[in-house]
N, C-alpha and C positions, 0 to 999 in steps of 0.2 A: 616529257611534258612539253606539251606546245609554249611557247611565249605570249606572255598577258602583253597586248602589243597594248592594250589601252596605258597599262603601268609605265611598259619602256616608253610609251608617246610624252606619258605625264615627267618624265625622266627628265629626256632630253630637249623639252618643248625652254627649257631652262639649262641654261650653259653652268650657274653656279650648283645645282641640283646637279647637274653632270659631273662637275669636279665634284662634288663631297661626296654621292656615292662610289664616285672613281677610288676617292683615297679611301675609305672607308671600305672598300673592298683589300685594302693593302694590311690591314690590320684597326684593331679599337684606337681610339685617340678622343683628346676635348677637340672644344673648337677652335681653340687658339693654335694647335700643332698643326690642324687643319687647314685653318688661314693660314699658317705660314707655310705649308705644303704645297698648297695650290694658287697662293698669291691672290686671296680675298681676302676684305677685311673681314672682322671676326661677325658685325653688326649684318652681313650678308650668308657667314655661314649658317649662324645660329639660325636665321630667316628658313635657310633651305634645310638645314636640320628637322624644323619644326614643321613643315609640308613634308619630308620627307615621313616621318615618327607618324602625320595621319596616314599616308596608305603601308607604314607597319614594313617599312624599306631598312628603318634602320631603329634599333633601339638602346635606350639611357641604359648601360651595366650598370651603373650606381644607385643607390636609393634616390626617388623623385626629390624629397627638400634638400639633398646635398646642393649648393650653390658654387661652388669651388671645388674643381678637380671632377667635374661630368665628363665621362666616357663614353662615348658611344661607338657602338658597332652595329654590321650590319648583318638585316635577318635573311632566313634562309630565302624569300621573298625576294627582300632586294640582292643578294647575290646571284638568284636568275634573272633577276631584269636585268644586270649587270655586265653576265655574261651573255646575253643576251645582244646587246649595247656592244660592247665589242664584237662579238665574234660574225656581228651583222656591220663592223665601221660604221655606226650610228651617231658614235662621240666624234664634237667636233675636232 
């Protein structure tokens, strides 16, 4: 399958969007393990979480009103953009 370059464009046109699909590719996680993986604060992951969840890159394992202890991982979508993104040195 060729690479959606529009997706990988929308990726990495965002450095914080970069690291949370990066880690997100490492396994499920909230946003707080997240911020502390990648060295954002949480008010910029959740940001890039939520642009990420519209083009369907990464999604909530938990039920949507859970408030506490949200999960997310990433879909089969965004692990091609991903590897994508690397295996083109894309990430900054």
């Amino acid at each position: 399958m060729s690479p959606d370059w529009d997706v990988v464009g929308y990726v990495i046109s965002s450095d914080h969007r970069t690291k949370v699909l990066g880690r997100l590719a490492e396994g499920p996680a909230t946003p707080t393990q997240i911020a502390t993986d990648v060295d954002l604060s949480v008010t910029h992951v959740s940001r890039a979480l939520s642009s990420l969840r519209e083009r369907d890159l990464v999604e909530l394992l938990v039920p949507e009103d859970r408030r506490k202890g949200r999960v997310y991982g990433i879909t089969e979508q965004g692990a091609s953009a991903w590897e994508t993104i690397q295996t083109k040195d894309l990430s900054k």
